[in-house]
C-alpha positions in Angstrom: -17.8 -4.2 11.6 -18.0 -2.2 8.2 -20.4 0.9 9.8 -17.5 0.9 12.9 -14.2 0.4 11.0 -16.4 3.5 8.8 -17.0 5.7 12.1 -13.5 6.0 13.1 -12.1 6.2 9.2 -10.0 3.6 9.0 -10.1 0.2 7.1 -12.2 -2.8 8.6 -8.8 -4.9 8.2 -7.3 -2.1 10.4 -10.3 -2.0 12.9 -10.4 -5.9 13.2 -6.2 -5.3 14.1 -6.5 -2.6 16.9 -9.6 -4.9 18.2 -7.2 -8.3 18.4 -4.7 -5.9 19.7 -7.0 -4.7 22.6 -8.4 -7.8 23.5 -4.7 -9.4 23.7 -3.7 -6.6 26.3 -7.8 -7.7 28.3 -8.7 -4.1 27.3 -12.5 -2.9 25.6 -11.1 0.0 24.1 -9.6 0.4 20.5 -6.8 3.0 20.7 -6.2 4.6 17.3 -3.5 6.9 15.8 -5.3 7.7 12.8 -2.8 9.3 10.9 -0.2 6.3 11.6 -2.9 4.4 10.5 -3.4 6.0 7.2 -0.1 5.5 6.8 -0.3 1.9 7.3 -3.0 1.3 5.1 -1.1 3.8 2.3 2.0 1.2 2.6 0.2 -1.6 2.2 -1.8 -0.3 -0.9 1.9 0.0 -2.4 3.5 -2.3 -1.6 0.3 -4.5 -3.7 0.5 -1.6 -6.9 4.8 -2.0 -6.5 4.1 -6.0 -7.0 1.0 -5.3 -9.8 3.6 -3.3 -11.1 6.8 -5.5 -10.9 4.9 -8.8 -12.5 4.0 -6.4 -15.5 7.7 -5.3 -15.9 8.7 -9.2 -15.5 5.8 -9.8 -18.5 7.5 -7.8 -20.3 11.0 -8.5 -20.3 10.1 -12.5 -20.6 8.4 -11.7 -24.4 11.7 -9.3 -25.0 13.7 -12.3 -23.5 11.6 -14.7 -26.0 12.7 -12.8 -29.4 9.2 -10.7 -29.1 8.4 -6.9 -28.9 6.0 -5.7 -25.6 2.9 -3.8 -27.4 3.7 -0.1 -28.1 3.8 1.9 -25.3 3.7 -1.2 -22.7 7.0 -0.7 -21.4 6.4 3.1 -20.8 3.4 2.9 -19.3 4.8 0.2 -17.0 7.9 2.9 -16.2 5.7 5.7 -15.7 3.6 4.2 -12.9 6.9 2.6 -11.6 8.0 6.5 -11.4 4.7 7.8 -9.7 5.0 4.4 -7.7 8.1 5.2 -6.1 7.3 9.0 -5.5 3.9 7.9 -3.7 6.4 5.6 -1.4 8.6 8.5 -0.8 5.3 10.9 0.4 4.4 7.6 2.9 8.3 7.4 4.3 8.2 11.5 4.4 5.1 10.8 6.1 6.6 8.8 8.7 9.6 10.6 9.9 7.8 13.8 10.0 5.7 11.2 12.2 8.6 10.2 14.3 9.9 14.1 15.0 
C-alpha cells in the first residue's frame, strides 16, 4: 500500500479512500484528481496544526485565568503560528475556488 499510495503521490490514507471508493461503485480502477487531493490532504494537515494550535492558546489563557504569567514569549509564538495558520488556510481555500472556475 505505502510503495502505491507513493507511485501516484498521494497519502496512503488517501489511496486506501479512492480504493473503498472504487470498490463501492464494483470498479478496479482508482480515479485520482491529484491536485484536489493535495488539497485535501493540505486541509486536513490544518485543520490538526489549527487544533495543536488552539489547545496551546487555551493553556495559556487557563494559567492567565489562574493568577499566573504564560512563559515569555509563549503567547506570541502561539499568535504568530495562529497568523501563518490562517494564511496557509487561505492559500488551500484560494486553492479551491481557483479549483472550481
Amino acid at each position: 500500500m505505502v510503495a502505491a499510495a507513493a507511485q501516484r503521490s498521494v497519502t496512503v490514507a488517501r489511496f486506501l479512500a479512492a480504493a473503498g471508493l472504487a470498490t463501492a461503485r464494483g470498479s478496479t480502477a482508482l480515479h485520482t484528481n491529484e491536485q484536489l487531493d493535495t488539497i485535501i490532504d493540505e486541509l486536513a494537515a490544518l485543520r490538526t496544526a489549527l487544533s495543536r494550535v488552539g489547545n496551546n492558546i487555551n493553556q495559556i489563557a487557563y494559567v492567565h485565568n489562574a493568577g499566573g504569567q504564560p512563559r515569555p514569549g509563549e503567547l506570541d509564538h502561539a499568535l504568530t503560528s495562529l497568523t501563518r495558520l490562517l494564511a496557509r488556510i487561505d492559500d488551500a481555500a484560494d486553492a479551491l475556488v481557483k479549483k472550481r472556475l
